[in-house]
C-alpha positions in Angstrom: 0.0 0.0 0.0 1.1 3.2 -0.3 3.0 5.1 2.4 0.8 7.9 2.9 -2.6 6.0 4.2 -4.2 6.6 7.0 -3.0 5.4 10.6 -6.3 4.3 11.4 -5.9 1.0 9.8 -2.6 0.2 11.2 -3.6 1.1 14.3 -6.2 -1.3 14.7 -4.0 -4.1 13.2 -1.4 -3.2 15.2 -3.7 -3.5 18.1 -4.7 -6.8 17.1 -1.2 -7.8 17.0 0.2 -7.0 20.2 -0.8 -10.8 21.5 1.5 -12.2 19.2 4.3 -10.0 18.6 4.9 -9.8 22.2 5.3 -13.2 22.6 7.5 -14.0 19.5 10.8 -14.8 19.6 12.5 -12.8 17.4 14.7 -15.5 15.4 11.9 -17.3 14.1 12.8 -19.6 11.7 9.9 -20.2 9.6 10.6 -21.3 6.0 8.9 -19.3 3.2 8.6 -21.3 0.1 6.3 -22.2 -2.4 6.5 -24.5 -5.5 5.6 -22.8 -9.2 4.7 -25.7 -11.2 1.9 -24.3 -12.8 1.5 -20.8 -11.4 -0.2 -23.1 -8.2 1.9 -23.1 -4.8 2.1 -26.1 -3.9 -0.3 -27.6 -0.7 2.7 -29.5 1.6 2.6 -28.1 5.3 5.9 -27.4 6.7 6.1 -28.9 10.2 7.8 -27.1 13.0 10.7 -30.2 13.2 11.3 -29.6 9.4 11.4 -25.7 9.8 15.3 -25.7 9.0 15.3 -27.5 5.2 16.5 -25.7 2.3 14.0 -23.3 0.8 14.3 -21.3 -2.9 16.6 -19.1 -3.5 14.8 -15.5 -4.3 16.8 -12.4 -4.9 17.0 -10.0 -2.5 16.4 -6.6 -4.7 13.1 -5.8 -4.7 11.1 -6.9 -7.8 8.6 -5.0 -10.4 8.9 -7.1 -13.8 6.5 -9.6 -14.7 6.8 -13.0 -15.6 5.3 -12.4 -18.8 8.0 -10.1 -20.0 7.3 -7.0 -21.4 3.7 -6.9 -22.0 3.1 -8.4 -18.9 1.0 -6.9 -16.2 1.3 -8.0 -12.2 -2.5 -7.3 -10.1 -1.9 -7.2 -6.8 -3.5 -6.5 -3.8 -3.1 -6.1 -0.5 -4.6 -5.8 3.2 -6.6 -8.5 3.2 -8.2 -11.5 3.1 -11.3 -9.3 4.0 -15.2 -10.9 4.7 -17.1 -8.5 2.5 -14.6 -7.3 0.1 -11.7 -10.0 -0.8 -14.9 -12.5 -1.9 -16.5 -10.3 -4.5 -12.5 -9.3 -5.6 -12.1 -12.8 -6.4 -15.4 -13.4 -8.4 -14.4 -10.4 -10.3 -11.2 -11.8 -10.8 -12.3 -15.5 -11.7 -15.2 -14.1 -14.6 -11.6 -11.8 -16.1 -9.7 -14.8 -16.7 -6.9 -12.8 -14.5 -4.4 -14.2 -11.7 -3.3 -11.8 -9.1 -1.2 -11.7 -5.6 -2.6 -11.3 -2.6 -0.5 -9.5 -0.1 -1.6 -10.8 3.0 -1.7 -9.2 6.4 -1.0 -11.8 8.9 -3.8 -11.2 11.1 -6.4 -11.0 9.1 -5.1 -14.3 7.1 -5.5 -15.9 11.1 -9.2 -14.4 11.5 -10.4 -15.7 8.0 -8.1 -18.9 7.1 -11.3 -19.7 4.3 -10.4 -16.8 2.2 -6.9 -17.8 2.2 -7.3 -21.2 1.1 -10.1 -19.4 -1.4 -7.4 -17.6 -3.2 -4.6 -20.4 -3.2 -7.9 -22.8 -4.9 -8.1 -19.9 -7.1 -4.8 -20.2 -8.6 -3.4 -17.0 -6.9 0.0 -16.4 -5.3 0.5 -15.3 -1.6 2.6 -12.2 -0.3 3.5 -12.0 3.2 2.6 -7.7 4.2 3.3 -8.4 8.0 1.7 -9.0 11.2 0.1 -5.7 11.7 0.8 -3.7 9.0 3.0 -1.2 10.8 3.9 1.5 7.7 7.1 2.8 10.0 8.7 -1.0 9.8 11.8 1.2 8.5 12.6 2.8 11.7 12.2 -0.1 14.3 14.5 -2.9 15.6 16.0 -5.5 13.5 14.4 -8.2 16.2 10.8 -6.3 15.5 11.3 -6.5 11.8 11.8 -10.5 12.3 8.5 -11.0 14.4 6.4 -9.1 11.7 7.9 -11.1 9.0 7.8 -14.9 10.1 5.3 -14.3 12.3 3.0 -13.3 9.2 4.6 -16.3 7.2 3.5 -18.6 10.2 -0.1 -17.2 10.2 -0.8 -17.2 6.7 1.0 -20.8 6.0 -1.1 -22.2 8.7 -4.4 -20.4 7.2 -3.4 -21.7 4.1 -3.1 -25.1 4.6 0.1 -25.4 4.2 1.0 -23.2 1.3 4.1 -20.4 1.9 4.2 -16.5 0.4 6.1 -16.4 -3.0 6.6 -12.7 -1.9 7.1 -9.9 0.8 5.7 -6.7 0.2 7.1 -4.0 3.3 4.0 -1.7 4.3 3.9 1.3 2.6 7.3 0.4 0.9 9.3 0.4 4.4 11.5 -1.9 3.1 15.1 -2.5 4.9 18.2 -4.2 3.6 17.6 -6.0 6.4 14.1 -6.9 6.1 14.8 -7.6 1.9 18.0 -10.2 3.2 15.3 -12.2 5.8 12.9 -12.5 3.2 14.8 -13.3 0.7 16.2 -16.2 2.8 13.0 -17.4 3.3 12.1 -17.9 -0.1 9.9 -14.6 -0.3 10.7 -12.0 -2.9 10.2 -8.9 -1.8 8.1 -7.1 -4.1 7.7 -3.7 -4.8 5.0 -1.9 -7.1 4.9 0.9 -10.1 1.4 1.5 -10.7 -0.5 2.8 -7.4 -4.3 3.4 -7.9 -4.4 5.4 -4.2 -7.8 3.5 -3.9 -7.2 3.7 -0.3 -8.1 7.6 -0.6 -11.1 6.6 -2.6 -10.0 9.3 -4.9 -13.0 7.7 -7.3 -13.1 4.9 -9.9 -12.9 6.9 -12.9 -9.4 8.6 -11.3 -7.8 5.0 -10.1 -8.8 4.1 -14.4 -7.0 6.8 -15.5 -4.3 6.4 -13.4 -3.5 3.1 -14.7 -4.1 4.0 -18.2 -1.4 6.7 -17.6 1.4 5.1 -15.6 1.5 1.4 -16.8 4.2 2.1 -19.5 6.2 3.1 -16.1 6.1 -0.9 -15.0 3.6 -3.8 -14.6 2.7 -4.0 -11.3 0.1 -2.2 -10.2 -1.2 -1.8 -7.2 -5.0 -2.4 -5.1 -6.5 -3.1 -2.1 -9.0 -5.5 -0.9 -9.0 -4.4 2.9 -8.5 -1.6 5.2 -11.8 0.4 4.2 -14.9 0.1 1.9 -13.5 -1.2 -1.7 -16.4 -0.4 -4.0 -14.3 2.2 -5.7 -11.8 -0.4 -6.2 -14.4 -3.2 -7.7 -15.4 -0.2 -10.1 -11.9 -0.1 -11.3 -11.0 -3.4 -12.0 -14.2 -4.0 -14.2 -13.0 -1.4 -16.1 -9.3 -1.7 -16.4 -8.9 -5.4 -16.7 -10.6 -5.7 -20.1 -8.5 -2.3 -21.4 -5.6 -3.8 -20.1 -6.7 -7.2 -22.7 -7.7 -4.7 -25.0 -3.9 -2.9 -25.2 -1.9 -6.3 -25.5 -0.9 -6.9 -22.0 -1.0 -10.3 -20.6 -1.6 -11.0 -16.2 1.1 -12.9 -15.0 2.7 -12.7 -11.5 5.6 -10.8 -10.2 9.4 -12.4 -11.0 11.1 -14.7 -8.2 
C-alpha cells in the first residue's frame, strides 16, 4: 500500500497484533517457500521439526517485472483477506480470466483462514505484508522487523493449509536491507510496485482508471487493495481496467522470483 494512508488501519491491526508480537521470539525460523509448477503453490505443510530444510533461492532486490515479460501486467492486492470485500474481488477476478497476488496481512489471514485457502484454490500467489501492517517498519528494531515477517509467514502458512508466500511486500514500501536479506532467505521476494491506484483515498473509480491507463508504460505492477476500508471504488476499477488492459496487448502474469 502506499506510504501515505491513513493510521487508522494500522492502528487497529497493530492492536490486534500486540498478543502475538509480544510473545514472538525474534529468530523465528519459519521457511517461506512455495512451488511454481503451474502458477499453483504447492499444498505440503511445513512442520515445526522440518522448519530448517532448504527453501528457494529469491533475490534480494526488490522486484517490479512480470513473468510475462514485457507486455506483462502483475495485479496485486493487499490488506486482506477481508469478509465483505476479498470474496466479491475474487469473483471479479475468476469471470476476467486474470491471476493476481494477494498480499496478505498476517492477522487478518489468522481471523479468516477460508479466504486464504479461497485464493490459493483460485490459482493465486500469496505475499506476506506483515503481522500488523506497521507503515514505520523502516525505523524499528532488526528483532521487531523479524517478528512481523515470520510471524506473518507462520499465520498465513497455517491459514493456508500449508501453502508459503512467494513474496514480501514491506507496508507502505518500508523496506530494509535487512528486512529484503530475511525474506529473501525465506524464499519470499520482496516485491515492490509501479502503478498505485491510491484507492485507499477513494479518490474515485474513474481517477484509479486513468491512473493506470497513464502510468502502466512506467512498469507492470500495479497496485489495489481489498481491505482496510470500503472497496467499492476499487471493484469499479478493475471492471474497467482489466478488459482495457486485454484490450492494449498486455498479458496477467505474477511478479518475478
Amino acid at each position: 500500500m502506499g506510504k501515505h494512508k491513513g493510521r487508522a488501519w494500522h492502528s487497529r491491526l497493530l492492536a490486534a497484533a500486540l498478543g502475538v508480537t509480544a510473545l514472538a521470539a525474534a529468530t523465528s525460523v519459519w521457511t517461506a517457500q512455495a512451488d511454481t509448477n503451474g502458477g499453483r503453490p504447492s499444498a505440503s505443510v511445513a512442520s515445526p521439526d522440518k522448519r530448517d530444510r532448504p527453501v528457494a533461492k529469491v533475490a534480494a532486490e526488490i522486484a517490479h517485472a512480470s513473468d510475462r515479460g514485457a507486455r506483462g501486467v502483475n495485479i496485486t492486492i493487499d490488506d486482506g483477506p477481508d469478509p465483505v470485500w476479498t470474496p466479491q474481488v475474487l469473483r471479479l477476478l475468476k469471470d476476467e480470466g486474470v491471476k493476481a497476488t494477494f498480499c496478505m496481512v498476517g492477522t487478518q489471514a489468522r481471523a479468516y483462514p477460508d479466504l486464504v485457502k479461497a485464493v490459493v484454490a483460485d490459482g493465486h500467489r500469496l505475499c506476506n505484508h506483515t503481522v500488523s501492517h506497521d507503515t514505520t517498519m523502516d525505523t524499528k528494531s532488526e528483532a521487531y522487523q523479524s517478528q512481523q515477517i515470520l510471524d506473518a509467514e507462520r499465520m498465513i502458512t497455517k491459514a493456508s493449509g500449508g501453502v508459503r508466500s512467494q513474496y514480501y511486500r514491506a507496508p507502505g514500501g518500508a523496506f530494509t536491507p535487512y528486512s529484503r536479506q530475511l525474506a529473501a532467505s525465506h524464499g519470499m521476494r520482496p516485491l515492490g510496485w509501479n502503478v498505485d491506484t491510491k484507492d485507499f483515498e477513494h479518490p474515485g473509480a474513474d481517477t484509479m482508471v486513468a491512473t493506470v491507463k497513464r502510468e502502466i508504460s512506467n512498469g507492470p505492477t500495479v497496485l489495489f487493495h481489498d481491505a482496510g476500508g470500503e472497496r467499492s471504488q476499487t471493484l469499479a476499477a478493475l471492471r474497467e481496467v482489466l478488459p482495457w488492459l486485454k484490450e492494449q496487448g498486455y498479458a496477467f502474469g505474477f511478479p518475478v522470483r
